[in-house]
C-alpha positions, -999 to +999 in steps of 0.1 A: +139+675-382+140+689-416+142+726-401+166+718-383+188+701-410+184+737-432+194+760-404+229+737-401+232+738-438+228+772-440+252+776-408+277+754-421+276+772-456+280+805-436+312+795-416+331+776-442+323+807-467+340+831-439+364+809-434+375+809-470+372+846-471+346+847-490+305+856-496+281+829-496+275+832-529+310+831-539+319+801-523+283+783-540+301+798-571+334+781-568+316+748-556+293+750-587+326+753-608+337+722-596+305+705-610+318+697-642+354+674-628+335+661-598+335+622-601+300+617-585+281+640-607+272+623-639+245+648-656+243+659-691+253+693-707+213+708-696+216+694-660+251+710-656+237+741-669+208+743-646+223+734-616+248+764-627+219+786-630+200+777-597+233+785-578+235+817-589+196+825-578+198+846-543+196+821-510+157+824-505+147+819-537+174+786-543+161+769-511+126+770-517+130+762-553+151+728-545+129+721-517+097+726-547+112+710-573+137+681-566+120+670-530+081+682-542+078+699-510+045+710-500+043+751-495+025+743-460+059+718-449+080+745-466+065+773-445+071+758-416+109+748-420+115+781-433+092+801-405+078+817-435+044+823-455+032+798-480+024+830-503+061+844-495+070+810-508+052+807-540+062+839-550+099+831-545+098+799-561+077+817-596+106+842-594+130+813-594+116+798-621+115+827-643+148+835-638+156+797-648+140+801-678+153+836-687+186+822-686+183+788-701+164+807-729+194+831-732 
């Protein structure tokens, strides 16, 4: 069920970012903008500036790094939502999190 949920996600990001004209990432970029008037989010300054920073990680790396760190996925359940190695996933969420750090540190 979960695997299925992603793949839409990712579909649905996908078609409303073509839609718009736009890359994936652009349209993540424009939606991450938005954070800081949007009515339902009600972080501080640091939570605004890492959910800025995680959006502008590439695709692979985001996914597995929410699915690690805000749901405490498992690498094993990761693996097989994302058809994927659990050592391919480890070493994209480490490379997430260095880049998170590089850039909150900056």
């Amino acid at each position: 069920m979960y695997r299925i949920a992603t793949h839409e996600s990712l579909n649905f990001l996908g078609k409303k970012s073509r839609q718009l004209g736009l890359s994936n990432e652009e349209w993540i970029e424009k939606k991450v903008a938005n954070l800081e008037t949007d009515v339902f989010f009600n972080g501080d300054e640091m939570q605004l500036k890492l959910h800025k920073i995680i959006a502008t990680l590439p695709e692979k790396q985001r996914l597995v790094f929410n699915m690690r760190y805000f749901e405490e996925m498992k690498y094993e359940k990761m693996s097989k939502i994302l058809e994927t190695s659990s050592g391919g996933l480890k070493a994209s969420y480490h490379l997430a999190v260095k880049k998170i750090k590089n850039k909150i540190n900056e």
